[in-house]
N, C-alpha and C positions, 0 to 999 in steps of 0.2 A: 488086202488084210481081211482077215476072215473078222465074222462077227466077235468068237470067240478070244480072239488076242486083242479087239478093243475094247474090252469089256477089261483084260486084266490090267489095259495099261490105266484104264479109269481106274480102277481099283488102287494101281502102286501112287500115283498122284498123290491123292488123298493121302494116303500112309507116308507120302517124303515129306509134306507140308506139316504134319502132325510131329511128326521126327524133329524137324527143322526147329518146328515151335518149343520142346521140349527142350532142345538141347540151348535154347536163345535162356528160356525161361531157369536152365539149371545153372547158368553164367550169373556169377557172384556182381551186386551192383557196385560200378565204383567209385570206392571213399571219396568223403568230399577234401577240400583244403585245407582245413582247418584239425580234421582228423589226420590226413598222413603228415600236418607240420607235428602233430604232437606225436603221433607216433613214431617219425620221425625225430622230435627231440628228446624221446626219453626211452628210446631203442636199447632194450637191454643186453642186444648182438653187439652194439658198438661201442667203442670208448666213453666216446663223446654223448652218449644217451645215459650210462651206467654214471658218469659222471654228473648230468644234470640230477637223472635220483637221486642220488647223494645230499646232494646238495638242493636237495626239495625237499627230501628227510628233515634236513638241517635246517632248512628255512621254518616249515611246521615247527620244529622242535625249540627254535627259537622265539618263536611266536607264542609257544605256550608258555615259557618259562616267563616270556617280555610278561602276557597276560597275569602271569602268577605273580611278577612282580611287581605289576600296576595293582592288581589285589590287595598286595601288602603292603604297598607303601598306602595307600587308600582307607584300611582298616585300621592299619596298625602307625601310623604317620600322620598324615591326610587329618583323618575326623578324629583324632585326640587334640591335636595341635587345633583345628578348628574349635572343638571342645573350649579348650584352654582360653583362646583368642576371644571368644564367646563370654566365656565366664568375664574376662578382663575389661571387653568392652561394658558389658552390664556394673561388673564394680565401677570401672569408669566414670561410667552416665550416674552412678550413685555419687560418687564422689561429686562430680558436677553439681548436680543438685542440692547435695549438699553443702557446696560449695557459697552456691548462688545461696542459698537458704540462711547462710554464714552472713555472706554480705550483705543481706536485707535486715538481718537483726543487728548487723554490723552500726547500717545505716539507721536503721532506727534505734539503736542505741547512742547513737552520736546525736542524733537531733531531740534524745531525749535529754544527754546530758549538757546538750546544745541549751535548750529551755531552762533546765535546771541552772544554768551557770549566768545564766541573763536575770532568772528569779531571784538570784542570789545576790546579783551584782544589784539589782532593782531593789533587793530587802535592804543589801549592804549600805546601800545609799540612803535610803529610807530611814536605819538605822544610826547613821551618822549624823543625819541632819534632825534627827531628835534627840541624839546624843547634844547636837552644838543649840538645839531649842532648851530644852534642860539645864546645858549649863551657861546662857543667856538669861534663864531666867533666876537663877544662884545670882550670877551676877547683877541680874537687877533687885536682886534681895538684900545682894551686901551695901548696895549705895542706898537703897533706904531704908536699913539699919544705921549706917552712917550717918543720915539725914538724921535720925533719929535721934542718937547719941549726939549730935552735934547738939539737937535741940534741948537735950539732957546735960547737955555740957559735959558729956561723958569724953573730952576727944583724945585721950588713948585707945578706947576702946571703938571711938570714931574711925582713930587711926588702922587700926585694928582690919577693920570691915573694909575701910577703899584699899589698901595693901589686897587683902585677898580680892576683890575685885580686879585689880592689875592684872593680878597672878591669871583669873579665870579670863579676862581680856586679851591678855597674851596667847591664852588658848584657842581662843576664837579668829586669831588674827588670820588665819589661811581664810577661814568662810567671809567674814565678813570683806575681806580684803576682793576676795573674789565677786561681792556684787555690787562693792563703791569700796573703792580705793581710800578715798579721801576720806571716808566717815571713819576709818579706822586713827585716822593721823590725825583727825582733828578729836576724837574721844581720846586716845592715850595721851593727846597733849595737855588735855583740859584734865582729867583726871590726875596727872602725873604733877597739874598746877595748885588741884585742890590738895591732894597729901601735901605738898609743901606749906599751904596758905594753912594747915593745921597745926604746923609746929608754931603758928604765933596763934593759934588760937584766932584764926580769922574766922566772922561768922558768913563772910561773903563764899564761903566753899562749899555752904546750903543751897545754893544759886546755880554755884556751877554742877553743882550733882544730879540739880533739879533738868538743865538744859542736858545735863549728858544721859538719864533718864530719858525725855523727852525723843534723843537721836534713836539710841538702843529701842524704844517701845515702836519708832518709825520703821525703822532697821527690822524689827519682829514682825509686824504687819504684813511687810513688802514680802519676806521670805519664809515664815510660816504661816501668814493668814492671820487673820483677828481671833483673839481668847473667843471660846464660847462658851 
């Protein structure tokens, strides 16, 4: 081979390898997996692709509307009714309070008329046993007017005064009965002996006035305390 013809076949070498590299390099790379499943599943040559769009349109398009209806239940639903439920709890908690605020003046209106009704029971009593001190002491008035008249020789008008003495004796008979039984039975007995012992004009019924005197000022002592 002449020098000449190895020089051209160097030449074409280099120009096939160049060619080769070209034509590798113009060769499209190919799709991954994931690319020909989808373009595969939404192949708009096939049925079955035209029908997935479809139905992906549909999917989107439901998604907005869902969206647009979570919107609106949220706006127009949702935070009114929160609103409302808000405002309700808050009157609520006022109620409550006021509530509780109720039953503390509740309560301290009971323990005040609680005190008040014990004050009263406390005067009431207070009031009644100076009521029966009072009329203890009438009745130790009318027996020594009695005494007196008797010493007068007045004795209708002696009469007079242990009659009403009775009368105010008889009134006393709950209290007195209540801190000796017996002083009450043996003063109406003795008293009830002197009015009679004055229909004959006895002068021994100075005596017994003086001893029945004597029980009653005992009797006042023990249950109001000494004059002062």
């Amino acid at each position: 081979m002449s020098e000449d013809e190895q020089k051209s076949e160097n030449i074409e070498q280099p120009e096939t390898k160049e060619s080769i590299g070209r034509e590798e390099a113009a060769q499209p790379k190919k799709p991954g997996l994931f690319k020909r499943f989808h373009r595969w599943l939404y192949n708009p040559e096939t049925k079955f692709g035209r029908f997935n769009r479809r139905m992906r349109t549909a999917f989107f398009v439901a998604l907005v509307f869902l969206a647009i209806g979570v919107g609106v239940m949220y706006f127009f639903l949702y935070r009114p009714t929160l609103t409302v439920l808000q405002g309700r709890n808050a009157e609520f908690d006022a109620l409550q309070a006021e509530n509780t605020q109720a039953q503390k003046d509740l309560t301290a209106q009971y323990e005040e008329v609680s005190r008040l009704n014990s004050e009263l029971i406390k005067t009431t009593d207070q009031l009644a046993k100076e009521q029966n001190h009072l009329e203890l002491m009438r009745l130790l008035n009318d027996l020594m007017e009695a005494k007196y008249y008797i010493a007068d020789d007045s004795f209708d008008t002696a009469r007079a005064s242990l009659e009403s003495a009775q009368t105010r004796l008889a009134g006393l008979e709950t209290a007195i009965k209540a801190a000796d039984p017996e002083l009450y039975s043996s003063v109406s007995t003795r008293l009830a002996g002197s009015i009679a012992d004055l229909r004959v004009k006895s002068f021994n019924t100075a005596m017994d006035i003086t001893l029945i005197v004597n029980q009653l000022r005992e009797f006042e002592n023990k249950s109001f305390g000494p004059e002062k």
